[in-house]
VEXTI-91078 format. One record per residue (C-alpha): residue number from 1; x, y, z. Coordinates in Angstrom, 1 decimal, padded with zeros to 4 digits. Layout:
N
<node num="NUM" xx="X" yy="Y" zz="Z"/>
...
% end
This chain:
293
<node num="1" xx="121.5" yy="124.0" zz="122.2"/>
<node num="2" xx="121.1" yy="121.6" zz="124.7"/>
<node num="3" xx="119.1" yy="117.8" zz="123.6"/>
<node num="4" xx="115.3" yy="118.2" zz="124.8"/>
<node num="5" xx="115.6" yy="114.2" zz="125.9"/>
<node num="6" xx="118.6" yy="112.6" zz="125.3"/>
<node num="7" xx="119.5" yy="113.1" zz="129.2"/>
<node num="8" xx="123.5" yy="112.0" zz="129.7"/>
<node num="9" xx="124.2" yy="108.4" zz="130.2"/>
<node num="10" xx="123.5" yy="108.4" zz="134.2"/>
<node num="11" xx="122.6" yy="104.7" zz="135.6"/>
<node num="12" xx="119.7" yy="105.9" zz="137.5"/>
<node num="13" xx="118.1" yy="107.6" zz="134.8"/>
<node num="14" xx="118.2" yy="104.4" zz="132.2"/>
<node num="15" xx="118.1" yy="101.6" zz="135.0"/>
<node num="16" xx="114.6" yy="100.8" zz="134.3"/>
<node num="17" xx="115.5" yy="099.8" zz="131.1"/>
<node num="18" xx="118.5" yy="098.1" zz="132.0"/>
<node num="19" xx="117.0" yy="095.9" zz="134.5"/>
<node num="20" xx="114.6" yy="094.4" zz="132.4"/>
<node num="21" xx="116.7" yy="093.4" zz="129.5"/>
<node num="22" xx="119.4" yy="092.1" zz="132.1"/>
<node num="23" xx="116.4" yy="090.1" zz="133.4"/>
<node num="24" xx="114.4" yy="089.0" zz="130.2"/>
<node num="25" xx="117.9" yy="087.8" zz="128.6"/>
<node num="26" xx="119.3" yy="086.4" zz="132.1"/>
<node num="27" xx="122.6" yy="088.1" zz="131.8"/>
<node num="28" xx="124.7" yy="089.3" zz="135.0"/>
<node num="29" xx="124.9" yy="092.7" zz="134.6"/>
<node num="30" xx="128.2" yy="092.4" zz="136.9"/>
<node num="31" xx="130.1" yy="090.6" zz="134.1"/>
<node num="32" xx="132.8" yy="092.2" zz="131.9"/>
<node num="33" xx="134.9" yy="091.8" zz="129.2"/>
<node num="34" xx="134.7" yy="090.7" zz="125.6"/>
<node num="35" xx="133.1" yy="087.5" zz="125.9"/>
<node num="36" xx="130.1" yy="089.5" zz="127.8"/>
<node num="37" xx="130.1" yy="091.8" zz="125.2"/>
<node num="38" xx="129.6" yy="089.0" zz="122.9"/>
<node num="39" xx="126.8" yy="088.3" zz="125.1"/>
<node num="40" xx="125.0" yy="091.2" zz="125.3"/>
<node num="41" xx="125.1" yy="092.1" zz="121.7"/>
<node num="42" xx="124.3" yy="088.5" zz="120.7"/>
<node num="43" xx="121.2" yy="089.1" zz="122.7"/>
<node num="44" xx="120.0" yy="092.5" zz="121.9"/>
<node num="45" xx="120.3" yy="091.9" zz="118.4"/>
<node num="46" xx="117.1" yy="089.6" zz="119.5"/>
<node num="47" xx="115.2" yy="093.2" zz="119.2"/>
<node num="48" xx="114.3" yy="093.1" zz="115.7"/>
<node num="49" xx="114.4" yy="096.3" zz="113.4"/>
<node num="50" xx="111.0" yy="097.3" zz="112.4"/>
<node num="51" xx="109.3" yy="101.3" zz="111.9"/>
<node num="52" xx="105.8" yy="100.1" zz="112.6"/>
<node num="53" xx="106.1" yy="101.5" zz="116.2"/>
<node num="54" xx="107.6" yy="104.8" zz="115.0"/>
<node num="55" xx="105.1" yy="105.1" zz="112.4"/>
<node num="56" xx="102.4" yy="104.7" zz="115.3"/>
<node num="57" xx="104.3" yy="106.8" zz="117.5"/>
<node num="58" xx="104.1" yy="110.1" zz="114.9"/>
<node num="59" xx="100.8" yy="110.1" zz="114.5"/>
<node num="60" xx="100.4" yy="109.6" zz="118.7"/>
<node num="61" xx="102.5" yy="112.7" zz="119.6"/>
<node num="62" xx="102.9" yy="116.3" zz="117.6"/>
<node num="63" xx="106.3" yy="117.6" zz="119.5"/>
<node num="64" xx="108.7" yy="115.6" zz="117.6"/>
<node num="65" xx="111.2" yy="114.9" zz="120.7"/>
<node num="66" xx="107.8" yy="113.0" zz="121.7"/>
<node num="67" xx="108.2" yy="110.9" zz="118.8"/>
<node num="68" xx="111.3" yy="109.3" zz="120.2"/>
<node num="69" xx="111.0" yy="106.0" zz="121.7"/>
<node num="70" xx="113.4" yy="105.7" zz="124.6"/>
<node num="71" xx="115.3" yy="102.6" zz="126.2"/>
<node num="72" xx="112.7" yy="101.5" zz="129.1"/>
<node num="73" xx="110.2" yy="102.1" zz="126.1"/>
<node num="74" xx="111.6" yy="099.9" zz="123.7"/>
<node num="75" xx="112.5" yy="096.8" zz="126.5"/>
<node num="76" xx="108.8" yy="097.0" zz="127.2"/>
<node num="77" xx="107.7" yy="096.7" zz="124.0"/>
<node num="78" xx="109.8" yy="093.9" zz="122.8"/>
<node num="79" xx="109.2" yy="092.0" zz="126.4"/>
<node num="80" xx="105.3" yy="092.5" zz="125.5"/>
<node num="81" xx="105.0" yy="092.8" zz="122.3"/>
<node num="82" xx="108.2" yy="091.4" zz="120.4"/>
<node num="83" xx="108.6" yy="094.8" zz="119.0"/>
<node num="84" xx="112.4" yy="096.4" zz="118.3"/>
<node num="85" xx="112.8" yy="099.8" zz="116.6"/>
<node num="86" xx="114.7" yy="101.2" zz="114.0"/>
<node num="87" xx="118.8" yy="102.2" zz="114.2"/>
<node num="88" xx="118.0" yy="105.6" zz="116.3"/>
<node num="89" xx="116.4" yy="104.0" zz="119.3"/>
<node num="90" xx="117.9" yy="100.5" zz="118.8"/>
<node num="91" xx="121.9" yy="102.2" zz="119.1"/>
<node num="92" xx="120.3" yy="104.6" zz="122.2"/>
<node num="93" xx="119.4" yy="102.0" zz="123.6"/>
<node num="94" xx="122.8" yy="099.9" zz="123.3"/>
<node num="95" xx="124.8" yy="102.9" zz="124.0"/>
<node num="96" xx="123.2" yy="103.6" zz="127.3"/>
<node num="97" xx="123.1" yy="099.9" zz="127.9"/>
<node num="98" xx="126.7" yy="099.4" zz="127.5"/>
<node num="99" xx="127.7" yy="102.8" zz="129.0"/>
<node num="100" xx="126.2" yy="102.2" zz="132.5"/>
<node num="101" xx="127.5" yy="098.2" zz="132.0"/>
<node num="102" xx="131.2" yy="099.8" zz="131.9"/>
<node num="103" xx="132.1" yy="100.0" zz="128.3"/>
<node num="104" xx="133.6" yy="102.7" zz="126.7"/>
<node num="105" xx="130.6" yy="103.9" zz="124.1"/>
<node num="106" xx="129.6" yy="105.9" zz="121.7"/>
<node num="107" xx="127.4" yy="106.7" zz="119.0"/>
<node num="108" xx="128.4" yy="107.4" zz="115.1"/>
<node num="109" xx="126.3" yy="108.4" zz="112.0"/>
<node num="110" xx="126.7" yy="106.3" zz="108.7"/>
<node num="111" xx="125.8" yy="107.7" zz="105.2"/>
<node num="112" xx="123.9" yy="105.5" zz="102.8"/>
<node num="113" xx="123.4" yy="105.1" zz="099.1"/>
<node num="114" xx="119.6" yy="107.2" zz="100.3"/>
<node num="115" xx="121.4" yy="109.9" zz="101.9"/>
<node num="116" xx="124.2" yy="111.0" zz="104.6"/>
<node num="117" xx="123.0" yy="110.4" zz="108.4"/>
<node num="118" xx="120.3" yy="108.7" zz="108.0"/>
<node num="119" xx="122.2" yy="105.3" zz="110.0"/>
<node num="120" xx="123.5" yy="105.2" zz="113.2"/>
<node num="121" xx="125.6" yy="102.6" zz="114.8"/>
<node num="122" xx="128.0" yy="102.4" zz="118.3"/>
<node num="123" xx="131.7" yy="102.0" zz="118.7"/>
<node num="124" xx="132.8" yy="100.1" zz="122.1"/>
<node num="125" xx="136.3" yy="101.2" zz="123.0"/>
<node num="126" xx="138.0" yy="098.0" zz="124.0"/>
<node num="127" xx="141.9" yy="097.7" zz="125.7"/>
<node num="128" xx="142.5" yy="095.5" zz="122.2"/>
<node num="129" xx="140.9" yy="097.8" zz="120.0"/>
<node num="130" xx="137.5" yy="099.7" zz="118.9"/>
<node num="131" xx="134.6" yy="097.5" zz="117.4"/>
<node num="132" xx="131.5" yy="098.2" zz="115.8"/>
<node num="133" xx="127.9" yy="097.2" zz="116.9"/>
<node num="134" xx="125.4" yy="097.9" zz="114.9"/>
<node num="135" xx="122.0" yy="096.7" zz="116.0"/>
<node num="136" xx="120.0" yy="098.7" zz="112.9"/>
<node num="137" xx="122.1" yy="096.5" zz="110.7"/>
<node num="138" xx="121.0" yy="093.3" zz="112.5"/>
<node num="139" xx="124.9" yy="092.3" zz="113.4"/>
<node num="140" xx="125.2" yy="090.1" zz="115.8"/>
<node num="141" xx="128.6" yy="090.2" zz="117.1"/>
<node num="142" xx="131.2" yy="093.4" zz="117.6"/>
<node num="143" xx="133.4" yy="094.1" zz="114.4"/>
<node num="144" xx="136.5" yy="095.1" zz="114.5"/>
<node num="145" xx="137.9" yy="098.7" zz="113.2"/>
<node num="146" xx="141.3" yy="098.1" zz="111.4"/>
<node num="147" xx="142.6" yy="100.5" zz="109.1"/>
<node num="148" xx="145.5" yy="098.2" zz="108.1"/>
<node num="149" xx="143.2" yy="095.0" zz="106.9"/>
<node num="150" xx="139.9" yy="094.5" zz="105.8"/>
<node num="151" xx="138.1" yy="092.6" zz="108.9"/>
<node num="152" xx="135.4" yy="089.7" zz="108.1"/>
<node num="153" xx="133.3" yy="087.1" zz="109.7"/>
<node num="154" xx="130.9" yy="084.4" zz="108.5"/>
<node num="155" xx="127.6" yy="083.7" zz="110.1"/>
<node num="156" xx="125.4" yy="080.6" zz="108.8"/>
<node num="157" xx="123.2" yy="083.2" zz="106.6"/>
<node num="158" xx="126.2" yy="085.6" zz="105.2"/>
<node num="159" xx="129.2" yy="087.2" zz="105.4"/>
<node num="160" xx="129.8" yy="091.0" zz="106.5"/>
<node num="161" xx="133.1" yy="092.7" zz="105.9"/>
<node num="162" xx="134.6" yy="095.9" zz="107.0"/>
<node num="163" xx="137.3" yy="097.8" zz="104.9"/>
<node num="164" xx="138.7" yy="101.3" zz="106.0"/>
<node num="165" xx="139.6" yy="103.6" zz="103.2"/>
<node num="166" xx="142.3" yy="105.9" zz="103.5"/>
<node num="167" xx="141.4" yy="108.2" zz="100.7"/>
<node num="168" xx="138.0" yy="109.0" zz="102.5"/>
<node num="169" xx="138.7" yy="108.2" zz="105.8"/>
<node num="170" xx="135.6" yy="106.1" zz="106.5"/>
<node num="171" xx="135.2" yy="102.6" zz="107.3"/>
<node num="172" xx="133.0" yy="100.9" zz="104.5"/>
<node num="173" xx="130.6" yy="098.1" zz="105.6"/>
<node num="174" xx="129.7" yy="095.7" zz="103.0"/>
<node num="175" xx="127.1" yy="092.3" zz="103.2"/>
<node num="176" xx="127.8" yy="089.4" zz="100.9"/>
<node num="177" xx="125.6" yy="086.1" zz="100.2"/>
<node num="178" xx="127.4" yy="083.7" zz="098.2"/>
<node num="179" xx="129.0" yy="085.3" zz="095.3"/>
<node num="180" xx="126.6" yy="088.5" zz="095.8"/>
<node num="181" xx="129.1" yy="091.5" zz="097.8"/>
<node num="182" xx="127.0" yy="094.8" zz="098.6"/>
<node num="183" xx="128.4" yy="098.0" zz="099.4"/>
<node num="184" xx="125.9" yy="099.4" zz="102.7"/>
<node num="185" xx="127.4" yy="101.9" zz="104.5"/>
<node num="186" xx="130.3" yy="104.0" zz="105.8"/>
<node num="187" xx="131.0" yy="106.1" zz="108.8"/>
<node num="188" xx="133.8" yy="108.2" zz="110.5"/>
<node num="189" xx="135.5" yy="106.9" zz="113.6"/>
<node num="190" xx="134.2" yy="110.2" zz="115.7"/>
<node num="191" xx="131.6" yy="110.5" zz="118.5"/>
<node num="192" xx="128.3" yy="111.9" zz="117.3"/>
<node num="193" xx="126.8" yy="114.6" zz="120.4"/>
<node num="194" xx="123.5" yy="113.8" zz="122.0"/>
<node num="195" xx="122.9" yy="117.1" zz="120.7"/>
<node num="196" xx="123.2" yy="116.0" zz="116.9"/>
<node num="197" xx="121.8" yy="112.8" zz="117.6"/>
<node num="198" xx="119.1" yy="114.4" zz="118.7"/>
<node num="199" xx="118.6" yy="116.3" zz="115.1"/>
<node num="200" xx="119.4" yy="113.7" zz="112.8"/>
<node num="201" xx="116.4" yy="111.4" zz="114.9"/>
<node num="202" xx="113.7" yy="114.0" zz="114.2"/>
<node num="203" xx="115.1" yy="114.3" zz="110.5"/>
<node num="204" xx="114.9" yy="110.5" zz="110.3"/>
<node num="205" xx="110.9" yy="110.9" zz="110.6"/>
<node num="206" xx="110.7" yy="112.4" zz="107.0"/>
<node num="207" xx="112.7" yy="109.8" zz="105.4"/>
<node num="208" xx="111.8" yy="107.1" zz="102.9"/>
<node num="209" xx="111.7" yy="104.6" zz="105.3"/>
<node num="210" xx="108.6" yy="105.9" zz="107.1"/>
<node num="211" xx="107.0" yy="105.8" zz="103.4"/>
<node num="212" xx="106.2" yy="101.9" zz="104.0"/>
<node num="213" xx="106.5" yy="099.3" zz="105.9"/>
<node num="214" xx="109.7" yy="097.6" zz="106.7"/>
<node num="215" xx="111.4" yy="094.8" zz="109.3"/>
<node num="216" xx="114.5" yy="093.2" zz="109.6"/>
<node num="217" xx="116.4" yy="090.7" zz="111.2"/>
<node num="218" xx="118.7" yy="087.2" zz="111.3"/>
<node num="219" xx="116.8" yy="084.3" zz="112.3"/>
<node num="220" xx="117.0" yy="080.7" zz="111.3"/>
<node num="221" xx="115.3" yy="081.0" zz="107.9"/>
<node num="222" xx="117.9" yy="083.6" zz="107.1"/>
<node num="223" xx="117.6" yy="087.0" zz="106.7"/>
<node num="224" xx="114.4" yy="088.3" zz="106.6"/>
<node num="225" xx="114.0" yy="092.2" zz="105.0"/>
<node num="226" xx="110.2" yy="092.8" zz="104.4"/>
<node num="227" xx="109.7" yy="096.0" zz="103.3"/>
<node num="228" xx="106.3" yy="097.3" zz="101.3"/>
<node num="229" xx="104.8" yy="093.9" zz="100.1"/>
<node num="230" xx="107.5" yy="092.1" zz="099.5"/>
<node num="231" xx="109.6" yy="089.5" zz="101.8"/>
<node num="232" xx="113.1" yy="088.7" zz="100.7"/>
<node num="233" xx="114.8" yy="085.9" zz="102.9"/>
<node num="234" xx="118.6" yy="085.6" zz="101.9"/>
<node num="235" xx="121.2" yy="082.9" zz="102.9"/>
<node num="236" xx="124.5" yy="081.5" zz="101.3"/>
<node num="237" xx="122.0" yy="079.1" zz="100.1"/>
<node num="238" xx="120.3" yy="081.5" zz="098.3"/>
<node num="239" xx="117.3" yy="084.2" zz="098.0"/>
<node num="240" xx="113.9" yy="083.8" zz="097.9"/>
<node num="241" xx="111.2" yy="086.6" zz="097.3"/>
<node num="242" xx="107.6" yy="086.6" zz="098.1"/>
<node num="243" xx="104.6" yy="088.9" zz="097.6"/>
<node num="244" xx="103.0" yy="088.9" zz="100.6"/>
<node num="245" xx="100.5" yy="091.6" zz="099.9"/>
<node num="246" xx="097.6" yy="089.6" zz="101.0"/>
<node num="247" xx="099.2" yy="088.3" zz="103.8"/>
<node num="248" xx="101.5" yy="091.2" zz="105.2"/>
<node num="249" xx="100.2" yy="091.4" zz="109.0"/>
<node num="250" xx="100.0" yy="087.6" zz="109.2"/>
<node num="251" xx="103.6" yy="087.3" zz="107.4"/>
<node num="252" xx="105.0" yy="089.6" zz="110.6"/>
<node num="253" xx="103.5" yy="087.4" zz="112.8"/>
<node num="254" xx="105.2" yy="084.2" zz="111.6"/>
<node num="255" xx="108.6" yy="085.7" zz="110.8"/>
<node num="256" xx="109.0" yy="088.0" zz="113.4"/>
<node num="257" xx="106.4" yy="087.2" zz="115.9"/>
<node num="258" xx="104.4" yy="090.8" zz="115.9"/>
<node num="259" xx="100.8" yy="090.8" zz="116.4"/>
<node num="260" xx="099.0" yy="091.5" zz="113.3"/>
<node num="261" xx="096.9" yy="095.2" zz="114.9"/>
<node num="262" xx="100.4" yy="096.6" zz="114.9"/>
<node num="263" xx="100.8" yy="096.1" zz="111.2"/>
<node num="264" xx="096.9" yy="097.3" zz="110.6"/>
<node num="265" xx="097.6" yy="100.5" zz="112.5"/>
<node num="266" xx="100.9" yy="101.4" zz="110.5"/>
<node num="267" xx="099.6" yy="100.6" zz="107.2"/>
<node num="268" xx="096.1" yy="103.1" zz="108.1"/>
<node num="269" xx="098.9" yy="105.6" zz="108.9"/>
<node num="270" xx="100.9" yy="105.6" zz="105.7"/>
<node num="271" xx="097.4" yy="105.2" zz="103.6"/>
<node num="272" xx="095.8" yy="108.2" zz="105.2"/>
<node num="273" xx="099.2" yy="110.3" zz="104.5"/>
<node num="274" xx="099.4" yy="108.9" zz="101.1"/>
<node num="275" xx="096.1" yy="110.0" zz="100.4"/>
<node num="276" xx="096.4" yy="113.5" zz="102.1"/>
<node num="277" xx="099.5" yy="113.9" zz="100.1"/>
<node num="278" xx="098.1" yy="112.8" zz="096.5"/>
<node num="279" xx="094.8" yy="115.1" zz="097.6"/>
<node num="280" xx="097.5" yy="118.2" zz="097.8"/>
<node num="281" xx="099.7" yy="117.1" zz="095.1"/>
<node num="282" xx="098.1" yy="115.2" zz="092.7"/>
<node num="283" xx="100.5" yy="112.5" zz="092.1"/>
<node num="284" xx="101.1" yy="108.4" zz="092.5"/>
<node num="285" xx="102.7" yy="106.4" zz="094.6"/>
<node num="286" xx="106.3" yy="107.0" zz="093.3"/>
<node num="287" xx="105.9" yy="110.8" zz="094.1"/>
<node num="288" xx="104.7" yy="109.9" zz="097.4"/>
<node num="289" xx="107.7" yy="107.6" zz="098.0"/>
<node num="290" xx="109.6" yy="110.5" zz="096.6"/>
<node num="291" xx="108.5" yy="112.8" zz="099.0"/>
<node num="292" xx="110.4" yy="111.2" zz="102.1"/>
<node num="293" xx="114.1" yy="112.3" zz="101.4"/>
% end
């Protein structure tokens, strides 16, 4: 079946979207090759990852292809607002962008330790090779695909490395802080269709990351992961944890610069859900969580 909304990559269709992050990040959109690459992805990765707007968006629309939030969408939001998305509209978004820049793109799914396809990330087709960009994941910079070496970089705040193994046929993306390496994802070196995109987006909505709150992304403190209550900020120099249950919308605003009513909104969301689902069920919080899979 044909995708609803994922419309193919045409420039006139996604040039609003285009224009203003060409503008708000003062690239030239005429520029190629891999140093503008670097570029671009350096400066996307500005949008941060957060599901506060798709947890407002659900409750806003009841077709779930409405629930998508598309490129011109998302540049608006994060121009206005400082708002990102999570990986499904964040690698649209970057595919699109990089498709009507010239670059070779597509999308791929990634399974995680919480389920297959629930990640998504974009391979860039490059005359020296294919790299990764992940902008869900908060990288930075392409990666490279090699299945003959494992392929690493160092930022200031950690270390990411990318191993292919032959026995699966996936490339294995792990994070590492100091003496800490974590296995996060892997993922097949084959296009995903709009089509299944499509499917695996509208699944995402029942997940158990819409059953709290949760942001991401690199900054100069480190890396920031707030998820529930609780902000973690990791570097080679360390991690610290906080409970920041008291102080959760004012803790987005100073890490990540959202305005507090967007954090207000999300959490009414999830605590009328939560208590429409306990009123049904009967059960705590754990249930609740366990009911997003």
């Amino acid at each position: 079946m044909p995708t609803r909304v994922l419309q193919p990559a045409r420039s006139d269709i996604w040039q609003e979207a285009n224009d203003l992050f060409f503008k708000h990040f003062r690239l030239d959109p005429s520029a190629r090759g891999p140093l503008f690459l670097q570029q671009l992805v350096s400066s996307f990765g500005r949008l941060p990852y957060e599901n506060l707007s798709k947890i407002i968006r659900s409750r806003e629309e009841k077709d779930p292809v409405d629930w998508f939030r598309l490129p011109a969408e998302v540049m608006k939001d994060h121009v206005e607002h400082r708002l990102g998305g999570t990986c499904f509209s964040l690698t649209f978004f970057l595919e699109r962008l990089l498709i009507c820049t010239g670059f070779n793109c597509y999308k791929v799914m990634a399974h995680m330790r919480a389920g297959e396809n629930i990640h998504c990330a974009a391979i860039v087709r490059l005359p020296e090779g294919d790299v990764l960009i992940d902008p869900g994941y908060g990288l930075n910079r392409p990666v490279a695909l090699s299945k003959d070496r494992p392929v690493r970089f160092v930022s200031r705040h950690g270390g990411v490395e990318l191993v292919f193994d032959p026995e699966d046929e996936r490339f294995h993306l792990f994070t590492y802080m100091a003496q800490e390496r974590k296995w996060r994802y892997c993922f097949t070196n084959e296009p995903v269709s709009d089509e299944e995109f499509e499917r695996h987006w509208i699944a995402s909505f029942s997940k158990s990351s819409m059953s709290n709150v949760c942001l991401y992304r690199a900054s100069h403190h480190g890396h920031l992961y707030l998820r529930k209550n609780h902000l973690r900020i990791t570097s080679f120099r360390g991690q610290r944890k906080e409970n920041v249950r008291e102080s959760l919308d004012k803790t987005v605003e100073t890490y990540f610069g959202i305005a507090p009513h967007w954090v207000e909104e999300a959490r009414g969301i999830l605590a009328e859900r939560r208590a429409a689902w306990q009123k049904r069920n009967g059960e705590n919080d754990s249930s609740w969580e366990g009911a997003f899979s």
